[in-house]
C-alpha positions as CSV (number, residue, x, y, z in Angstrom):
1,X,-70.2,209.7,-48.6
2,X,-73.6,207.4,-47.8
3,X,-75.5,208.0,-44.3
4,X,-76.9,205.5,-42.4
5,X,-80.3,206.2,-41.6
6,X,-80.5,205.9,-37.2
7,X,-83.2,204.5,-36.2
8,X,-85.1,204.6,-32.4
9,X,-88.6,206.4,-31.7
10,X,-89.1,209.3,-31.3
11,X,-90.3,210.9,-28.4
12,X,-94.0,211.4,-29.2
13,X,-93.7,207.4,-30.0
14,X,-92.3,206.7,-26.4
15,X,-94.8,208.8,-24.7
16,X,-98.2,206.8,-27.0
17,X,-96.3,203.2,-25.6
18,X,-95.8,204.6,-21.9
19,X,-99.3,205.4,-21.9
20,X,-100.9,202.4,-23.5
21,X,-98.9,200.7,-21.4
22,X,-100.4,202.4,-18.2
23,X,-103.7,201.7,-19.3
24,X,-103.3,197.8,-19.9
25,X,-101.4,197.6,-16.0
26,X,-104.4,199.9,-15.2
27,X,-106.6,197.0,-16.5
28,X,-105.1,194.1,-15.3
29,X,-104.8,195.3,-12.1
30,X,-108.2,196.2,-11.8
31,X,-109.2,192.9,-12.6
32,X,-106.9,191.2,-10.0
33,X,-108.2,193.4,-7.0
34,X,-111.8,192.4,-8.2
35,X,-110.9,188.7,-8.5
36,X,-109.4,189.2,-5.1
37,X,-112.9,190.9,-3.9
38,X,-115.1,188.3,-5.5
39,X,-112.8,185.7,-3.6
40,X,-113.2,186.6,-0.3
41,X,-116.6,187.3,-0.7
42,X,-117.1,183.6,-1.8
43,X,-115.1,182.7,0.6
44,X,-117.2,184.5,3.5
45,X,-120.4,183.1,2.2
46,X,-119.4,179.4,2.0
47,X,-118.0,179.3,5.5
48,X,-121.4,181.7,7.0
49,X,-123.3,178.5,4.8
50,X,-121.3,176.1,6.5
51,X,-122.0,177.6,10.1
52,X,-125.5,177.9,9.3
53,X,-125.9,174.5,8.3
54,X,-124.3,173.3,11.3
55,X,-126.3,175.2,13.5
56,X,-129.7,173.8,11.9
57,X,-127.8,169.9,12.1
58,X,-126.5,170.5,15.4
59,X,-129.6,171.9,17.6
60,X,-132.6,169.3,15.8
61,X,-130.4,166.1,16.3
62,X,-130.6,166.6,20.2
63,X,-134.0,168.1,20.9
64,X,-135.7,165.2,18.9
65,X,-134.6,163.1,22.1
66,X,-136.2,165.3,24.6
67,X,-139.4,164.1,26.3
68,X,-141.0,167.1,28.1
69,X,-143.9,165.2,29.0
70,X,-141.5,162.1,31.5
71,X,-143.4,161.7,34.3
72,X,-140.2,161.9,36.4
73,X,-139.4,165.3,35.0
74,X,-139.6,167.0,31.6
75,X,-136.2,166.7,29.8
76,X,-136.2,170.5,29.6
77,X,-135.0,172.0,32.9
78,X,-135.4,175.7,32.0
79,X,-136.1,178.1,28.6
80,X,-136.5,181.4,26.7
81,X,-136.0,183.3,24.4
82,X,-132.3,182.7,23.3
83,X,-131.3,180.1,25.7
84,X,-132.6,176.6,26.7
85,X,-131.2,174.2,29.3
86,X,-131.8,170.6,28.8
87,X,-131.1,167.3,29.3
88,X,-129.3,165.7,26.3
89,X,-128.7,161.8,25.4
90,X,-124.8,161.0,25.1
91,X,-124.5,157.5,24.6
92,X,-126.6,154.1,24.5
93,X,-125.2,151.0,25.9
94,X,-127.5,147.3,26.6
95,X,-127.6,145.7,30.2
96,X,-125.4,142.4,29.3
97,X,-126.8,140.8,32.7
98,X,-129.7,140.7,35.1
99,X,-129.3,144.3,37.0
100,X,-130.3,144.4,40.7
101,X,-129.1,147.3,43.6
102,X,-126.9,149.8,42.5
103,X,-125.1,147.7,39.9
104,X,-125.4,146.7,36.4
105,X,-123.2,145.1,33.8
106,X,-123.2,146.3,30.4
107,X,-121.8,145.1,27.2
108,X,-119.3,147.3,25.7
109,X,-120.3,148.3,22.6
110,X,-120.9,151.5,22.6
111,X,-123.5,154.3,20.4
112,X,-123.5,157.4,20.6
113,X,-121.1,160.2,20.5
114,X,-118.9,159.7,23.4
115,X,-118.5,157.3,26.6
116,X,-119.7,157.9,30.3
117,X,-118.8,160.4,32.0
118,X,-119.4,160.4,36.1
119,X,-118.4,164.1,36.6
120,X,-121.7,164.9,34.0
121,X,-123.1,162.0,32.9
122,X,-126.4,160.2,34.8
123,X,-128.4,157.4,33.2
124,X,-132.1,156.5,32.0
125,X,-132.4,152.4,32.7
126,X,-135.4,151.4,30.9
127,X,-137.5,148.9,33.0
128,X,-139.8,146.1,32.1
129,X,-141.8,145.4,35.0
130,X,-143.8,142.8,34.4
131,X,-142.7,141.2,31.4
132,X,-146.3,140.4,29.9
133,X,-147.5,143.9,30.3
134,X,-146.8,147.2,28.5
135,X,-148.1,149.8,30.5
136,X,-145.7,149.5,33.0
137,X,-142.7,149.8,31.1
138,X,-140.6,152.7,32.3
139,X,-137.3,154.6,32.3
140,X,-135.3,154.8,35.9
141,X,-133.5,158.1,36.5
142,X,-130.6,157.2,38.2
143,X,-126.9,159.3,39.6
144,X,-124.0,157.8,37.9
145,X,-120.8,157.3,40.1
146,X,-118.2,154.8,39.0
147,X,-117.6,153.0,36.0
148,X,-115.5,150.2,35.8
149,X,-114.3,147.1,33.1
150,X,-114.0,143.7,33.4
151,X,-115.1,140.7,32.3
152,X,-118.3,139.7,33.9
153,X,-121.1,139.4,30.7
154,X,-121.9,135.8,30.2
155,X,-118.9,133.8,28.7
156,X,-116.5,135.8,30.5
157,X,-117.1,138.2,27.4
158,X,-115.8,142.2,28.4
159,X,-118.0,144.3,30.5
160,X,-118.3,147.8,31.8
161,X,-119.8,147.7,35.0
162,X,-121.8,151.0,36.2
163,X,-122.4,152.0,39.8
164,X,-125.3,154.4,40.7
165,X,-127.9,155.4,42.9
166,X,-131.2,155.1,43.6
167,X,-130.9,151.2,43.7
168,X,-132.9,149.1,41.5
169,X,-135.0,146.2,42.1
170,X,-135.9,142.8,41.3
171,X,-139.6,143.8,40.5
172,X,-137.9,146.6,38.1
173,X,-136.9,143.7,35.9
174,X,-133.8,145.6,34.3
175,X,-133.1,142.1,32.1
176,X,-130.3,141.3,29.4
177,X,-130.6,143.3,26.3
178,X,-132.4,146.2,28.6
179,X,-131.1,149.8,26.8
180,X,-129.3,152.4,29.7
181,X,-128.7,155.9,28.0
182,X,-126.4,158.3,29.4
183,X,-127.4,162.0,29.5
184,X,-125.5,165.2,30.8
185,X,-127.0,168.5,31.7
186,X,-126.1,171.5,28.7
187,X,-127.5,175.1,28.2
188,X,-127.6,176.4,25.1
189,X,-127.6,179.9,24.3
190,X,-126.2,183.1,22.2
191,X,-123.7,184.9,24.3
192,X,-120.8,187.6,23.8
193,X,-117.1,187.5,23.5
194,X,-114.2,190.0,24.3
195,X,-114.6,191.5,20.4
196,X,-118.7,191.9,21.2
197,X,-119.7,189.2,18.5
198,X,-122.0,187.1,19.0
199,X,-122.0,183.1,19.2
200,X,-124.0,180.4,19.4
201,X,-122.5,178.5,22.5
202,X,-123.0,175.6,24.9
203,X,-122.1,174.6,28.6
204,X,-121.8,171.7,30.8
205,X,-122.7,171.0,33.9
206,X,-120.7,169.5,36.4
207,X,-121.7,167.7,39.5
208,X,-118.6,169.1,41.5
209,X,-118.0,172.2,39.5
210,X,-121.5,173.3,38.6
211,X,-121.3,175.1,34.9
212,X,-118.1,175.0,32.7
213,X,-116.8,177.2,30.4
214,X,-119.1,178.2,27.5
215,X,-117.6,176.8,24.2
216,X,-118.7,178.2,20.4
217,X,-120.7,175.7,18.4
218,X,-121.4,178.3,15.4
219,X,-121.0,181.9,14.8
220,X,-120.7,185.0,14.5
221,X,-124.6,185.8,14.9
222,X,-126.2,189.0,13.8
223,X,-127.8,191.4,16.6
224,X,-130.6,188.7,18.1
225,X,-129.6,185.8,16.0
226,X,-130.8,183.2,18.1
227,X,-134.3,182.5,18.9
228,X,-136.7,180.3,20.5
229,X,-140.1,179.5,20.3
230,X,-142.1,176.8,22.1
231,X,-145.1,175.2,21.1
232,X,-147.6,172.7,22.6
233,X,-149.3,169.8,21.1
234,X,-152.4,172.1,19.6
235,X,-149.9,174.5,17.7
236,X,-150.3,177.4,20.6
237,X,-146.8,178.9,21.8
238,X,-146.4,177.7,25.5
239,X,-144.2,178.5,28.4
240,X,-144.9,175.3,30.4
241,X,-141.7,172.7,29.7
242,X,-143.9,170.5,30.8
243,X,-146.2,170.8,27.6
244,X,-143.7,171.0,25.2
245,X,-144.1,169.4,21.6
246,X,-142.3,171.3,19.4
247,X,-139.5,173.4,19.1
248,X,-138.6,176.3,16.5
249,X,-135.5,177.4,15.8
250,X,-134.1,180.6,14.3
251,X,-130.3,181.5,13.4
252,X,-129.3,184.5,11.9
253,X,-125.9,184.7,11.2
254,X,-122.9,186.6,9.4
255,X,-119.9,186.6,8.2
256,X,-116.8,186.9,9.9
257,X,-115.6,189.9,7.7
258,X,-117.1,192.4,5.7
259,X,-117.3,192.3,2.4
260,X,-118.6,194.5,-0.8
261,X,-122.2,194.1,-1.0
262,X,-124.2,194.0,-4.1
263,X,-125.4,197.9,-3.7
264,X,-121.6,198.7,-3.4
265,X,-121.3,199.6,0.1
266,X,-118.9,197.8,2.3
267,X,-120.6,195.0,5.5
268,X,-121.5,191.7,6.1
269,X,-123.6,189.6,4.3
270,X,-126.0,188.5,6.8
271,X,-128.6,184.7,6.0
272,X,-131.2,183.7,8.1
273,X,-132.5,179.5,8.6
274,X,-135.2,178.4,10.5
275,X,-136.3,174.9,11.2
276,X,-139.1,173.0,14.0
277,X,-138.0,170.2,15.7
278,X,-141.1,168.0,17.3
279,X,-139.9,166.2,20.4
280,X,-140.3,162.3,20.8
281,X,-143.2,160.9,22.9
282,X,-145.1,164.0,23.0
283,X,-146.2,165.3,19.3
């Protein structure tokens, strides 16, 4: 009588395909945790990229409009180190009628990055003078109080009518087509939260509140990753605001987490930008 052969492994068999099989799950597991590594460490570095770059756009595009030199008062109320209080230019509107007392009518269009505010917001009303001269042009620092709308720019067109103080006069000549800016008092500054990181913040003053609530612009900042340096017109760093022509900015930041570094340890990957902003009317 014929036998079928069985047939199966044997055990030596099983035990070589249990083991090759370990290695190759060995492997690919291996290369998923160090796709997942290189991930978050990509990850980390675009958004520390991001903050940095938003920090060196942020910062320039309002000290160009400082003048530290006005004869009314430097734009710069106080600096140092890691902090600098200042005033900074919120919105531009044009004067849509002849502007005498402490009333003017403006058109509505509106530039800049937000309307007026009265609780922060005072205004710069640039002056002729005497039409047929230059020398005496000038801005007028003035408190803003109420803003209203209506419909009082020639041809019934809308307006938004702005009340302040000091009054201004006839001799000031504040004439159609005359620019008003609106500025607000900020400090900027590095400061640190509940987890002791550091940030990159800014504040708001308030004329019946004083200073508001510091709010993040970028961050976290490595240990002493903000600083300040002032310089006058001849290149020499100066601590007069007064003097003030140019402005140099350092940010060193970090990433949020830490991540495998090239040498193999474990920490954050730390960048460093600097940038110099010169300041308009006094370079």
């Amino acid at each position: 009588m014929l036998t079928r052969p069985e047939r199966g492994f044997t055990l030596i068999e099983l035990l070589v395909a249990m083991v090759l099989l370990g290695i190759v799950s060995a492997s690919i597991y291996q290369l998923l945790v160090n796709n997942q590594r290189i991930y978050r460490q990509q990850i980390q570095r675009i958004e520390l990229n991001d903050n940095m770059r938003s920090a060196i756009a942020i910062l320039p595009g309002e000290f160009r409009e400082l003048n530290a030199s006005d004869v009314l008062g430097s734009d710069i109320i106080a600096m140092g180190d890691s902090a600098i209080t200042y005033k900074v230019m919120r919105n531009l509107y044009f004067v849509c009628a002849q502007g005498v007392g402490g009333q003017i009518e403006l058109d509505t269009g509106l530039i800049g990055l937000r309307g007026l505010d009265t609780d922060t917001d005072s205004l710069l009303i640039f002056a002729d003078s005497a039409s047929n001269k230059r020398t005496d042009d000038r801005w007028i620092h003035v408190n803003l109080s109420a803003v209203s709308t209506g419909n009082n720019c020639p041809g019934g067109k809308p307006s938004r009518r702005v009340t302040f103080a000091p009054s201004v006069v006839v001799s000031d000549s504040i004439m159609p087509g005359s620019p008003v800016r609106g500025f607000e008092i900020v400090e900027t500054r590095s400061y640190g939260d509940a987890s002791n990181n550091l940030w990159l913040g800014q504040r708001r003053w308030g004329k019946s509140g004083g200073w508001g609530t510091i709010q993040p612009i970028v961050g976290p900042l490595q240990s002493g990753g903000l600083r300040f340096q002032f310089f006058d017109r001849a290149g020499a760093i100066t601590a007069d605001r007064t003097q003030v022509a140019r402005i140099s900015i350092m940010v060193i930041g970090r990433t949020t987490q830490p991540v495998q570094l090239s040498v193999g340890s474990i920490g954050y990957v730390v960048d460093t930008m600097v940038t110099h902003v010169a300041l308009r009317n006094n370079r």
